[in-house]
VOBA-1610 file (N, C-alpha, C; in pm, whole numbers, padded with zeros to 5 digits, always signed):
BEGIN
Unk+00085-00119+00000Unk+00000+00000+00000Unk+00089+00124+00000Unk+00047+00252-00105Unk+00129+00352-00114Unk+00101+00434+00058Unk+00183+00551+00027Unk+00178+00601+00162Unk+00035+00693+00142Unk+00003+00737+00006Unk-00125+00791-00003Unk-00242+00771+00046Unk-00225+00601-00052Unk-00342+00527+00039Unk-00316+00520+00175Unk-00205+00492+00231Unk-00249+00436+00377Unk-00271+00599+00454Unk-00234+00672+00399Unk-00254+00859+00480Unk-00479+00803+00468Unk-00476+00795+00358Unk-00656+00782+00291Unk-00686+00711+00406Unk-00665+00608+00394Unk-00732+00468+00493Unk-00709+00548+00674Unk-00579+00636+00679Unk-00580+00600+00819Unk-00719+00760+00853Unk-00685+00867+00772Unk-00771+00976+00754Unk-00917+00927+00790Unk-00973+00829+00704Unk-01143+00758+00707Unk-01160+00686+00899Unk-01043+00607+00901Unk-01090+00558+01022Unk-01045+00668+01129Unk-00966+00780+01150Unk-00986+00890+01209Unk-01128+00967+01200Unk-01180+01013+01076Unk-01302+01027+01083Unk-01389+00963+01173Unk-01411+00842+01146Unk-01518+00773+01190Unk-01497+00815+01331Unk-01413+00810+01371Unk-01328+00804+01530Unk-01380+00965+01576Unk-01429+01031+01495Unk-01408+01146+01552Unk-01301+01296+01582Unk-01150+01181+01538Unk-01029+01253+01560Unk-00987+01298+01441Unk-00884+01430+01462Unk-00764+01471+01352Unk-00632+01469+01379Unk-00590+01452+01494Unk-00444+01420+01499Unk-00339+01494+01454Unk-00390+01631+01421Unk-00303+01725+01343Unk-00289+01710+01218Unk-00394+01593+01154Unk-00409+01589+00992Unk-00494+01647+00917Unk-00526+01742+00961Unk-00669+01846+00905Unk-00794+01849+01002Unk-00826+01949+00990Unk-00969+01948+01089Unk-01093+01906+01035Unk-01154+01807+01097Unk-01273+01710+01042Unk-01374+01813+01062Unk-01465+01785+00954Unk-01605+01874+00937Unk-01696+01694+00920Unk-01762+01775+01015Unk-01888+01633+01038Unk-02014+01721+01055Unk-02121+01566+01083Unk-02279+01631+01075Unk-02304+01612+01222Unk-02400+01593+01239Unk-02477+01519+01367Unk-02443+01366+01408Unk-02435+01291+01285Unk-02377+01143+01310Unk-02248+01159+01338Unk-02159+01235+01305Unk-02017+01167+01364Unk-02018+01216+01473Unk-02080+01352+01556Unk-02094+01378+01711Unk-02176+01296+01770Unk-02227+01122+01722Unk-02253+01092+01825Unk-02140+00997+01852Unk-02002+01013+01808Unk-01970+00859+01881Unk-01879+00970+01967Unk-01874+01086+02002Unk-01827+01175+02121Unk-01856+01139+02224Unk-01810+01181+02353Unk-01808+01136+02544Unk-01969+01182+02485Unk-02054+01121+02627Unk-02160+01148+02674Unk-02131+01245+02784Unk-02284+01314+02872Unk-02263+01392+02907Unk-02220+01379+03059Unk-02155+01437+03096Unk-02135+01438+03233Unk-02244+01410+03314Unk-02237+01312+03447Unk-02367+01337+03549Unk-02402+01431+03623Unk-02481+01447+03595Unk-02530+01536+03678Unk-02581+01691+03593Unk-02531+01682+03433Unk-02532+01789+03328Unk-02710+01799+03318Unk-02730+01902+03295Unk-02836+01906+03222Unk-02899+01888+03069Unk-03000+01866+03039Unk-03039+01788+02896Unk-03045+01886+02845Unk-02921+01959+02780Unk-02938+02081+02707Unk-02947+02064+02572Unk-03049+02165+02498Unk-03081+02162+02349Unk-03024+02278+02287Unk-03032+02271+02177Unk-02996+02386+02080Unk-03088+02504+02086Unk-03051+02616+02119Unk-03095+02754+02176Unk-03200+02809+02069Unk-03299+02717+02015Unk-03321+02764+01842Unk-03450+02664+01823Unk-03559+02757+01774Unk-03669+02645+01747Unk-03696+02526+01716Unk-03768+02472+01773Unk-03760+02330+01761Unk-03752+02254+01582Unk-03668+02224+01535Unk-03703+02149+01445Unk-03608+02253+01327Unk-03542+02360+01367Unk-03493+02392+01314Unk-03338+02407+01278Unk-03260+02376+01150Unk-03130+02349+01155Unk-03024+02445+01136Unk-02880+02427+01216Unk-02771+02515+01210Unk-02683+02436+01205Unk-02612+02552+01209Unk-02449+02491+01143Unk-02320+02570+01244Unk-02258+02461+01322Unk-02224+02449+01441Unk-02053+02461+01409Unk-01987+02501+01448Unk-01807+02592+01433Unk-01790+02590+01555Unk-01669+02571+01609Unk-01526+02576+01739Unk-01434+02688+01683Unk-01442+02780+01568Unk-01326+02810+01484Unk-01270+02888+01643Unk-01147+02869+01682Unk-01074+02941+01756Unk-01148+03010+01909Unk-01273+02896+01971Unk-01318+02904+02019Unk-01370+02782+02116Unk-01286+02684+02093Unk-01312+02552+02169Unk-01302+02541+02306Unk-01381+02499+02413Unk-01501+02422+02351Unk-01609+02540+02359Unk-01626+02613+02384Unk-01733+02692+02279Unk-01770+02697+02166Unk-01884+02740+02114Unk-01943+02740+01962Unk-01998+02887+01923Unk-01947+02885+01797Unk-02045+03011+01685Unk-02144+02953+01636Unk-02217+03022+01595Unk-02374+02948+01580Unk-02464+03027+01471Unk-02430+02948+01370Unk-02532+03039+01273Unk-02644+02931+01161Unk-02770+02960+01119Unk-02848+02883+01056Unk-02808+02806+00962Unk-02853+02730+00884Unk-02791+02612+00777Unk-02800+02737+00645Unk-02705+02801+00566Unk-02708+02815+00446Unk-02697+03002+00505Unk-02701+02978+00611Unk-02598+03199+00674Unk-02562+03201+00518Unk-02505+03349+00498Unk-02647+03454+00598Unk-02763+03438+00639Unk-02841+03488+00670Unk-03012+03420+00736Unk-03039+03470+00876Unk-02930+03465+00948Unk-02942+03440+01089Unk-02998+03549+01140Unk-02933+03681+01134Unk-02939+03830+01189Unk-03127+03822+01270Unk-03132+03793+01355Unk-03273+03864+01404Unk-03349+03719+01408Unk-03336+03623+01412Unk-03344+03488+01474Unk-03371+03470+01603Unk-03523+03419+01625Unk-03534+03434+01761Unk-03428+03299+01845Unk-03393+03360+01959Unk-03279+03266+02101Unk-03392+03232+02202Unk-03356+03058+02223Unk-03453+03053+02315Unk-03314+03029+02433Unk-03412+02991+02601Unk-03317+02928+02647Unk-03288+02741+02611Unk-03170+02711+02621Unk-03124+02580+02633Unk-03140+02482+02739Unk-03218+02512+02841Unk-03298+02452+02933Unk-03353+02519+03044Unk-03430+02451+03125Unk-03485+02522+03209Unk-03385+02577+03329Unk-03408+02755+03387Unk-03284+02810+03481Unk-03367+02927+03516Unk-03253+03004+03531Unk-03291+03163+03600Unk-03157+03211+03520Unk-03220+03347+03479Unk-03165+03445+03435Unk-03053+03490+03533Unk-02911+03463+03509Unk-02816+03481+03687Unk-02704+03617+03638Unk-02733+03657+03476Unk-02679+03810+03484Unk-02689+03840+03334Unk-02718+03958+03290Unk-02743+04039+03187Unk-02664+04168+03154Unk-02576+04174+03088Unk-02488+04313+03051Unk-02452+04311+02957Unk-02398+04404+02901Unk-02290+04444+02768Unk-02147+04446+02820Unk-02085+04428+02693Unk-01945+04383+02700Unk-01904+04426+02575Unk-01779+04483+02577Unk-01738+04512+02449Unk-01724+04422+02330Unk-01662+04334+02391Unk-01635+04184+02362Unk-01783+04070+02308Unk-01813+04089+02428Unk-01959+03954+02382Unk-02109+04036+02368Unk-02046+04182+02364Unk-02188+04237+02330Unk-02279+04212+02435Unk-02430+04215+02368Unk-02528+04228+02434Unk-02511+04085+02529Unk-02522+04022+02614Unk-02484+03907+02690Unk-02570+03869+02786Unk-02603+03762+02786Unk-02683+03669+02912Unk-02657+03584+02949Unk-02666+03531+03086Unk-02593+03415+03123Unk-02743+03324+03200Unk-02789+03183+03192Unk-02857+03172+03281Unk-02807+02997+03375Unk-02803+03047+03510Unk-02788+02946+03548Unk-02918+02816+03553Unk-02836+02682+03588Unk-02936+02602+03540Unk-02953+02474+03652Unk-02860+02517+03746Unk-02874+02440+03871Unk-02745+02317+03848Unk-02737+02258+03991Unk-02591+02180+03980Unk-02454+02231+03931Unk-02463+02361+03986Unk-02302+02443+03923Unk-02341+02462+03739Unk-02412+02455+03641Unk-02432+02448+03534Unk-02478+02534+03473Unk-02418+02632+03341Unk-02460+02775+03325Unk-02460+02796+03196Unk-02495+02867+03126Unk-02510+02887+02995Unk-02504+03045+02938Unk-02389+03046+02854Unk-02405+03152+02821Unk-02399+03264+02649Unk-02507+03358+02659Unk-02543+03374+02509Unk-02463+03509+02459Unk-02358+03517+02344Unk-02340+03607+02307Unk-02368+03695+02238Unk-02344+03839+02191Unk-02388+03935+02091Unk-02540+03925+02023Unk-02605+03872+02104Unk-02772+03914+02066Unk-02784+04064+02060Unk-02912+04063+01965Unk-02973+04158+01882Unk-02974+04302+01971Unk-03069+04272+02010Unk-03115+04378+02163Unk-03082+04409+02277Unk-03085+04515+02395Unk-03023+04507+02505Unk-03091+04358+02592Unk-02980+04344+02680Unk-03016+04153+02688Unk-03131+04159+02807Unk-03191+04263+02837Unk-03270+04269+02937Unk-03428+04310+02821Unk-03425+04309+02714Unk-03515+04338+02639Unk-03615+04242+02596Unk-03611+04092+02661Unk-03707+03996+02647Unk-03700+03960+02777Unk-03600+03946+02902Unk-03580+03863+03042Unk-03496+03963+03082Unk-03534+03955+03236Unk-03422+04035+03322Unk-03340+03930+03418Unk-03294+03994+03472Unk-03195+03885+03616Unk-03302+03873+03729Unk-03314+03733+03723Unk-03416+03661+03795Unk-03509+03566+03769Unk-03549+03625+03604Unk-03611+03554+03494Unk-03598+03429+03497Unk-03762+03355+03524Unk-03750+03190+03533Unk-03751+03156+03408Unk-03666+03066+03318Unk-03686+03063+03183Unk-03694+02897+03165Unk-03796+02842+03018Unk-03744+02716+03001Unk-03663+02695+02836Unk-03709+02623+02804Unk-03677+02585+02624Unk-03787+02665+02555Unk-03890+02674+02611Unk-04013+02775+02550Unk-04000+02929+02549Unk-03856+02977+02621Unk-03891+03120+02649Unk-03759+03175+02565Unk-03855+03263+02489Unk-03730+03356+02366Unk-03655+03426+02414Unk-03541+03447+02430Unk-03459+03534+02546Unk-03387+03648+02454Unk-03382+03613+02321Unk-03321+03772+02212Unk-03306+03687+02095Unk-03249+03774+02050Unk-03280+03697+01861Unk-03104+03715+01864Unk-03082+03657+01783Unk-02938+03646+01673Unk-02881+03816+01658Unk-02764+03835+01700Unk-02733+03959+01601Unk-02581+03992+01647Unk-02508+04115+01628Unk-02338+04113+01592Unk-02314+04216+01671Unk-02357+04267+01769Unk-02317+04322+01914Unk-02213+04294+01926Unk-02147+04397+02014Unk-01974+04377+02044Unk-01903+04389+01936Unk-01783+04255+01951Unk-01685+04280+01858Unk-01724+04137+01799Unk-01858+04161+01740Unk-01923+04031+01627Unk-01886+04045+01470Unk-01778+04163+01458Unk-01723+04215+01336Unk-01826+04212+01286Unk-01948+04213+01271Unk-02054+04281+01141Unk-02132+04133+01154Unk-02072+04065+01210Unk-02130+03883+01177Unk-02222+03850+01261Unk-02379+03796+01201Unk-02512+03748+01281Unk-02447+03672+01345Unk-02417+03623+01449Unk-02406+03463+01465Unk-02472+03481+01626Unk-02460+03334+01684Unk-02451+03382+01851Unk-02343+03287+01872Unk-02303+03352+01970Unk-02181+03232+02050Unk-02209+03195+02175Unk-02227+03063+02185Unk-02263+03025+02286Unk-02173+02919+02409Unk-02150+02881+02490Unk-02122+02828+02585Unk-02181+02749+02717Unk-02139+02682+02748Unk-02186+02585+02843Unk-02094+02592+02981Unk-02128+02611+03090Unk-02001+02650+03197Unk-02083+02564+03318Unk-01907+02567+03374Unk-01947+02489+03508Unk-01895+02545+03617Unk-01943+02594+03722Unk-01887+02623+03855Unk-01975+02542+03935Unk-01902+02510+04055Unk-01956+02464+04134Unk-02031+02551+04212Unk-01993+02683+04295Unk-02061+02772+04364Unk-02021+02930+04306Unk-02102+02989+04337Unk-02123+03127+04232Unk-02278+03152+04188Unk-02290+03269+04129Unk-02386+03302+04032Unk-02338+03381+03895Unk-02245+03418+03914Unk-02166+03469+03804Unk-02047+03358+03712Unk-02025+03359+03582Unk-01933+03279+03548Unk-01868+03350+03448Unk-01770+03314+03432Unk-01650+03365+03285Unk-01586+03266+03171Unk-01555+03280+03093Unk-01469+03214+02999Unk-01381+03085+03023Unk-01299+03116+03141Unk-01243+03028+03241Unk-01352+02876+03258Unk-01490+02877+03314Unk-01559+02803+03344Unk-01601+02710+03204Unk-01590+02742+03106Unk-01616+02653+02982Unk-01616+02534+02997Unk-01734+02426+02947Unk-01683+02278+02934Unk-01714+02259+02770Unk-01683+02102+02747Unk-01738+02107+02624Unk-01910+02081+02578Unk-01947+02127+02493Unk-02130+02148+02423Unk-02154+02050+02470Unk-02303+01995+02484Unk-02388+01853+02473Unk-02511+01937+02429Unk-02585+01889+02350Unk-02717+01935+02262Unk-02771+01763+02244Unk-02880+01762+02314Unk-02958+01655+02297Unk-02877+01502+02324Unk-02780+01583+02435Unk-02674+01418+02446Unk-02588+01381+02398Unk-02501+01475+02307Unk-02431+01509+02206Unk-02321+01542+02199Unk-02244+01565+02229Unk-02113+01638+02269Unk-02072+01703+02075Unk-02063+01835+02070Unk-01999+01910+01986Unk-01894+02014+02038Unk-01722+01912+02033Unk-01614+01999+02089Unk-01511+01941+02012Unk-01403+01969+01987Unk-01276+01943+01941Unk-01247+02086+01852Unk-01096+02152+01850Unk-00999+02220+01807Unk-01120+02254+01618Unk-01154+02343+01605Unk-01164+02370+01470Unk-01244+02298+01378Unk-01341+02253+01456Unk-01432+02167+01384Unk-01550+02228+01348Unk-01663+02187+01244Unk-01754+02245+01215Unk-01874+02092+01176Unk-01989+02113+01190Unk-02117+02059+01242Unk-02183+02124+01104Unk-02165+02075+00989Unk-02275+02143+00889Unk-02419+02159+00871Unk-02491+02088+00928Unk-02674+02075+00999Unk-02685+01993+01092Unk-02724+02072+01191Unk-02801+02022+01308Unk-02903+02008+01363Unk-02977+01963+01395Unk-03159+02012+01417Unk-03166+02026+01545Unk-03246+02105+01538Unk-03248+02178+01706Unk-03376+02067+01760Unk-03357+02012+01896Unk-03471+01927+01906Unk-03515+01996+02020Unk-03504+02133+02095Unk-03586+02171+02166Unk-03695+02199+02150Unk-03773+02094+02162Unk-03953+02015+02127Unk-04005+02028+02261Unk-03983+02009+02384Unk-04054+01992+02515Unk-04165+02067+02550Unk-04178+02230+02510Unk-04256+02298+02495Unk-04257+02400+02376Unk-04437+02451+02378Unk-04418+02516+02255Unk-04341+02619+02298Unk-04339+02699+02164Unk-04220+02790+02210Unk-04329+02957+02098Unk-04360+03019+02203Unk-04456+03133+02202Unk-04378+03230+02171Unk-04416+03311+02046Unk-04271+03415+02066Unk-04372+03563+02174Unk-04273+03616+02238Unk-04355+03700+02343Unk-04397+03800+02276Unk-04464+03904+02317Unk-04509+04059+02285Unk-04433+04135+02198Unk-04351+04185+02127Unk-04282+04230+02074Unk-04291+04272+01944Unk-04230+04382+01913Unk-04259+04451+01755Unk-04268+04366+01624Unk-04158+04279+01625Unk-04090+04190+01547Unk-04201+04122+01491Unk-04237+04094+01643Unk-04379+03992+01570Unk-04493+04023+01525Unk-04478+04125+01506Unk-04638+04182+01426Unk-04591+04236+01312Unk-04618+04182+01142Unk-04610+04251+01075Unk-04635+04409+01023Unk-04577+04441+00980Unk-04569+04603+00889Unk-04758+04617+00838Unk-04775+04701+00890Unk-04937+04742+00804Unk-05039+04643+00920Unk-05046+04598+01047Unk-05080+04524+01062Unk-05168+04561+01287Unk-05220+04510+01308Unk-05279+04563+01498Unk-05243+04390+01497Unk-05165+04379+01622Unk-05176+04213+01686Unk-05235+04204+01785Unk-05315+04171+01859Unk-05325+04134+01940Unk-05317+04014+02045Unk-05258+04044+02166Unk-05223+03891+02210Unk-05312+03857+02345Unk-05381+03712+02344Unk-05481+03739+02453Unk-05445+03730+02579Unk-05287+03693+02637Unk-05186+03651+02763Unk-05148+03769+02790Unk-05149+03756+02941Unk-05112+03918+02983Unk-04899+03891+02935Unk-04867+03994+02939Unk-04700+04021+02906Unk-04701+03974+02751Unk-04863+03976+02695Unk-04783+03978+02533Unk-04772+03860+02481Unk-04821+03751+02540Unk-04807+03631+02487Unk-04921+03559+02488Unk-04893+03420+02412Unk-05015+03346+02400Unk-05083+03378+02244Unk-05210+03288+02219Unk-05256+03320+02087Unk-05279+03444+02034Unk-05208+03495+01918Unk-05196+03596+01817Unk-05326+03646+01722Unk-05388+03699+01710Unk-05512+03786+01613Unk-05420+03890+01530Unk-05397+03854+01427Unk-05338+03973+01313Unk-05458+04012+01222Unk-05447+04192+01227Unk-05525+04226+01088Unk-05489+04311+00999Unk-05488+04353+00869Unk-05464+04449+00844Unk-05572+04519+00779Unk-05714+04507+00832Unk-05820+04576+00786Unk-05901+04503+00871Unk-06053+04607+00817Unk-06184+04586+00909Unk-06225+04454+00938Unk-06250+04452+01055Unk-06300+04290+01077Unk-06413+04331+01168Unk-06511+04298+01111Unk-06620+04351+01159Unk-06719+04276+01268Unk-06680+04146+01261Unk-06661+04037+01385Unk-06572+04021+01396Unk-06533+03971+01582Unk-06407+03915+01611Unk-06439+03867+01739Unk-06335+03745+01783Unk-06353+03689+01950Unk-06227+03684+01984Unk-06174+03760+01953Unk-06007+03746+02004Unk-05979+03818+02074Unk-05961+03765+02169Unk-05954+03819+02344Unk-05840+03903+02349Unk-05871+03971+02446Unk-05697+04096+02415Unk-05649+04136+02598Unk-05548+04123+02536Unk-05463+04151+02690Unk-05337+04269+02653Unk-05253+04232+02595Unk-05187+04366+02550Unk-05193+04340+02342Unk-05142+04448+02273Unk-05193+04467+02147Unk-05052+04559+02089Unk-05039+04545+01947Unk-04939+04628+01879Unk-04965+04650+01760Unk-04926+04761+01698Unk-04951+04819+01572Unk-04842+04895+01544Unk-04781+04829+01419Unk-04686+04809+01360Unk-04706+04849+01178Unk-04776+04955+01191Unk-04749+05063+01027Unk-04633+05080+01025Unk-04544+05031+00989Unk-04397+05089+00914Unk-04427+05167+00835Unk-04534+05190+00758Unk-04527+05259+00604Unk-04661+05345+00588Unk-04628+05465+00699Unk-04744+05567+00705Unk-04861+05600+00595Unk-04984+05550+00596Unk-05081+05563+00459Unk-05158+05650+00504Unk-05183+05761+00458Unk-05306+05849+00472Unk-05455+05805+00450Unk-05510+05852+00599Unk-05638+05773+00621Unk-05622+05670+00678Unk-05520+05584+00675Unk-05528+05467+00713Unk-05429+05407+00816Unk-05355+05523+00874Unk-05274+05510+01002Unk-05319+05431+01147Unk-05448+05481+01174Unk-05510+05415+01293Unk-05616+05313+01307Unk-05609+05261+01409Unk-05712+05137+01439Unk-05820+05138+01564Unk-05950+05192+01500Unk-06060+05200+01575Unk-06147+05090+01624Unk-06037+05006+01723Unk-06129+04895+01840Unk-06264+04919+01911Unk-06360+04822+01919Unk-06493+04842+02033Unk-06526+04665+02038Unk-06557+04711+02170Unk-06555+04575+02278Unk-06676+04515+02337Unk-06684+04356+02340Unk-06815+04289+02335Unk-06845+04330+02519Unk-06760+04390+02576Unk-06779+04465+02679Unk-06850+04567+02719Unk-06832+04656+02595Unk-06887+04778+02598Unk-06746+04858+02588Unk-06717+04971+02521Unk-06626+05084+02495Unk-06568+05034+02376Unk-06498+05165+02368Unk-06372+05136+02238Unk-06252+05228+02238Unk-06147+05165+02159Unk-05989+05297+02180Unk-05949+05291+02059Unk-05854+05382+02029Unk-05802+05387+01919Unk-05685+05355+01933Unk-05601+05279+01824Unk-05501+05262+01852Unk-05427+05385+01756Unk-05300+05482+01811Unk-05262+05558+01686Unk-05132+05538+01654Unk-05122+05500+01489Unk-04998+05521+01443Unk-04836+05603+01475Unk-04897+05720+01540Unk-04793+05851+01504Unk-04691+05857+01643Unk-04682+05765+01689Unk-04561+05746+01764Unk-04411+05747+01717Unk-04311+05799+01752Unk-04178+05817+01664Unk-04151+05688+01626Unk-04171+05573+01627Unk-04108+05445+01655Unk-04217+05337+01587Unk-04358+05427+01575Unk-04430+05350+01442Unk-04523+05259+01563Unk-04551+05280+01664Unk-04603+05148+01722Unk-04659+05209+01870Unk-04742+05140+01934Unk-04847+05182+02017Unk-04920+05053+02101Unk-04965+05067+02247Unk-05037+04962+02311Unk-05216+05067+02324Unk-05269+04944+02337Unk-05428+04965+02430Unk-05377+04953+02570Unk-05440+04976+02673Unk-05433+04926+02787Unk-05484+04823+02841Unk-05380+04731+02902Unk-05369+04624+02928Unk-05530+04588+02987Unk-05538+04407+02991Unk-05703+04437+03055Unk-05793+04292+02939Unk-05830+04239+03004Unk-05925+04076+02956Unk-05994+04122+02845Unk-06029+04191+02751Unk-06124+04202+02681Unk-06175+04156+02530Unk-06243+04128+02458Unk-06331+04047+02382Unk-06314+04168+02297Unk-06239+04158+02137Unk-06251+04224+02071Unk-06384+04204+01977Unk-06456+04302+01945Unk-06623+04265+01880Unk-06548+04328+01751Unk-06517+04442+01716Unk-06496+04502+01562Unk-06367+04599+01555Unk-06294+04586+01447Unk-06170+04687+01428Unk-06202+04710+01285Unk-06212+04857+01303Unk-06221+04991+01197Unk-06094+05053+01184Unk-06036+05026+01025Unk-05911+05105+01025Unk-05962+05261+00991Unk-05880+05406+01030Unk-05946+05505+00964Unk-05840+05634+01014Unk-05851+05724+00990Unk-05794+05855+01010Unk-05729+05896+01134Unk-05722+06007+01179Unk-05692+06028+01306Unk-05759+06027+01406Unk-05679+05935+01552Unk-05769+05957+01660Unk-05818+06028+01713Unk-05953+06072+01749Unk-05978+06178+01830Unk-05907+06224+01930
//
């Protein structure tokens, strides 16, 4: 056997193995991270920070065992809702030059997790204290800090034993669904996120109500089942607890939204806020009819 072949032959059964040995850095899928360590006892069953059922593409570049984290076929990512990776408490929220907008949540048993350069200030979906599970959106994707211009999130898995705060120092390597994704320079080309356990509600927020459009959500803080319109609906049973209106694209005549309630009353919702967007006041109520029309009284 030439030395080619046997470099070939020994390269494949390194693959399989998982290893590079200083012979190039292996790019694998989901199947070759499973013949990686299992997870430590006592770890928690952590998932991929990312709707259920949906796939990314997983990098160590110069960051092991940490990960960059961006969707299958990036660009894409920028503004991607982040859920948490298991159930915890929100144990600190700040900016950093470095990791940007930043959240950390602990998750019990010394076990911590932490999210980099999201979109928004990191207190803009959860604060410190925040009980969170796999269902709760904690910021979207975005290049805060020194993310050089790049969507991604970077994420981490840490261990202290006692504390509420953790750093860089505390790093172990990933587990996602039992999984271990760690070694020197490797990359994970699709992964599917299997955080399935609960649905996953996106909360109150601008994002989620289209351009030209009143949402209303019937859960107090903005969540729960969604009512979108972008015109008269002259019946309706869609219960309202808080509400958003989201005209990006100012139309004359047709800026505001004239609500009345199987309660009795009605409000207007008005466009002309600097920022394009507006609440009703909070409160159980039974939407009966929405009239789009001119200015509010």
């Amino acid at each position: 056997m030439s030395y080619a072949q046997l470099r070939a032959a020994l390269l494949a059964f390194l693959t399989a193995l998982g290893l590079t040995l200083g012979l190039g850095a292996t790019t694998a899928g989901a199947a070759e991270a499973r013949t990686a360590a299992a997870p430590p006892a006592g770890k928690p069953a952590f998932q991929l920070p990312f709707a259920c059922g949906t796939k990314w593409q997983l990098d160590t570049w110069g960051h092991d065992p940490a990960l960059d984290i961006v969707k299958v076929g990036n660009p894409g990512s920028d503004g991607l809702p982040v859920y948490a990776s298991a159930p915890g408490t929100v144990s600190a929220a700040y900016w950093n030059n470095g990791s940007g907008n930043t959240l950390q949540i602990s998750h019990g048993n010394g076990w911590f997790t932490a999210y980099y350069h999201l979109q928004e200030a990191p207190t803009a979906y959860v604060k410190v204290g925040s009980r969170v599970t796999g269902a709760t959106q904690i910021g979207r994707v975005g290049k805060s800090g020194g993310a050089n211009n790049w969507a991604h999130l970077h994420y981490e898995q840490r261990y202290l034993a006692s504390g509420t705060f953790t750093d860089e120092t505390h790093r172990r390597p990933v587990h996602f669904d039992g999984v271990e994704y760690s070694g020197a320079e490797r990359q994970w080309a699709s992964v599917t996120s299997a955080n399935c356990a609960q649905p996953q509600t996106a909360p109150y927020q601008p994002w989620n109500c289209p351009n030209g459009s009143v949402c209303f959500f019937s859960e107090t803080g903005g969540r729960g089942t969604v009512c979108k319109t972008d015109r008269n609906v002259p019946a309706s049973t869609c219960g309202l607890r808080r509400s958003f209106f989201n005209n990006g694209h100012p139309q004359a005549g047709a800026d505001h939204a004239y609500v009345s309630f199987t309660e009795g009353g009605t409000s207007c919702l008005h466009h002309g806020w600097t920022d394009g967007r507006g609440d009703f006041t909070t409160g159980g109520r039974t939407i009966k009819a929405v009239t789009w029309g001119g200015e509010c009284p």
